[in-house]
N, C-alpha and C positions, 0 to 999 in steps of 0.2 A: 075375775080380777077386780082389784079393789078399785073404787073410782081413783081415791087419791093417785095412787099407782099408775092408773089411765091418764088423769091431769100430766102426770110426768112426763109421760114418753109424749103426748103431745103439744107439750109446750117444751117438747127439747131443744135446746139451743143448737143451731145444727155446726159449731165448733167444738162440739163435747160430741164422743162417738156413743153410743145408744147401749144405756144399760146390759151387763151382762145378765146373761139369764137365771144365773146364781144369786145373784145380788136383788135382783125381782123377786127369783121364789122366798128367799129367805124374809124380804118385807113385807110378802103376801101372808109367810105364816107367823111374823110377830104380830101382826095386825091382826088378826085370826084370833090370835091367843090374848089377845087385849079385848076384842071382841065379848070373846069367851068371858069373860070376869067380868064384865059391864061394870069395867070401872074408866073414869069420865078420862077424854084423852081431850088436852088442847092442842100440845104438836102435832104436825103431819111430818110425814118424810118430806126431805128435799134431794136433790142429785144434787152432787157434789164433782167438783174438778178432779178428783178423781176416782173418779166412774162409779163411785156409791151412795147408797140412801144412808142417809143421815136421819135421826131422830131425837130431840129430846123429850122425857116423858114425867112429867110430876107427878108423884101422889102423896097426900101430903108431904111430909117433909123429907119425903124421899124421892130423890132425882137419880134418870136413867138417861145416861147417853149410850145411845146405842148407832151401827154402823154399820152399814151391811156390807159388805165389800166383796169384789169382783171377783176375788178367788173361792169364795163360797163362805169365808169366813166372816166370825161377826166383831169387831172391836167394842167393846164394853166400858164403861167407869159408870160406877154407881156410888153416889152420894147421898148422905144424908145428914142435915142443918149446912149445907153446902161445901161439907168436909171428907172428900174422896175417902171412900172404905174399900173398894176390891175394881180391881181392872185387871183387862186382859184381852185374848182372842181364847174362841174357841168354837165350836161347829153348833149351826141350831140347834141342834137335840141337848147339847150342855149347857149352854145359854140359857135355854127355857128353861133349864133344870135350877139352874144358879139362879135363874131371877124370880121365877116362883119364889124360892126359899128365903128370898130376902123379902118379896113381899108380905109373905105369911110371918115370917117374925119380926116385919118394921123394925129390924136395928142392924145395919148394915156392918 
């Protein structure tokens, strides 16, 4: 498990119920895959009031809010010069898929 991830559940507010286990694995494997690309991350996840990790992520001029949410799904808006180009839900495996592709063509 990731440390960040670790931080969470134990600095959980104990009026917030404890991350679902879908909404962990999915932050384990965006982080994973940012990992992977060693490319520079200043956000971390936070827990959110309701019950998901939250992310924002820069790379240059392209911005990634990302959301893991408790039903397994991921809510997404991705911007670029701070001008929303694609949002949505959809399941890790199409996320990754979508957000690679914007990365690799920097034009959202």
């Amino acid at each position: 498990m990731h440390r960040e991830i670790e931080d969470i559940l134990i600095n959980l507010d104990f009026e917030y119920p404890f991350p679902s286990p879908a909404a962990m694995q999915n932050a384990e494997r965006i982080l994973d895959y940012m990992d992977d690309i060693y490319v520079e991350r200043t956000g971390k996840f936070e827990y959110t009031p309701a019950e998901s990790l939250y992310i924002i992520w820069n790379v240059e001029d392209l911005e990634f809010h990302i959301e893991c949410l408790k039903n397994g799904r991921i809510l997404y808006t991705f911007r670029k010069n701070g001008i929303g180009k694609a949002f949505g839900t959809d399941t890790i495996w199409h996320f990754i898929m979508r957000m690679e592709s914007y990365l690799l063509s920097g034009i959202c």
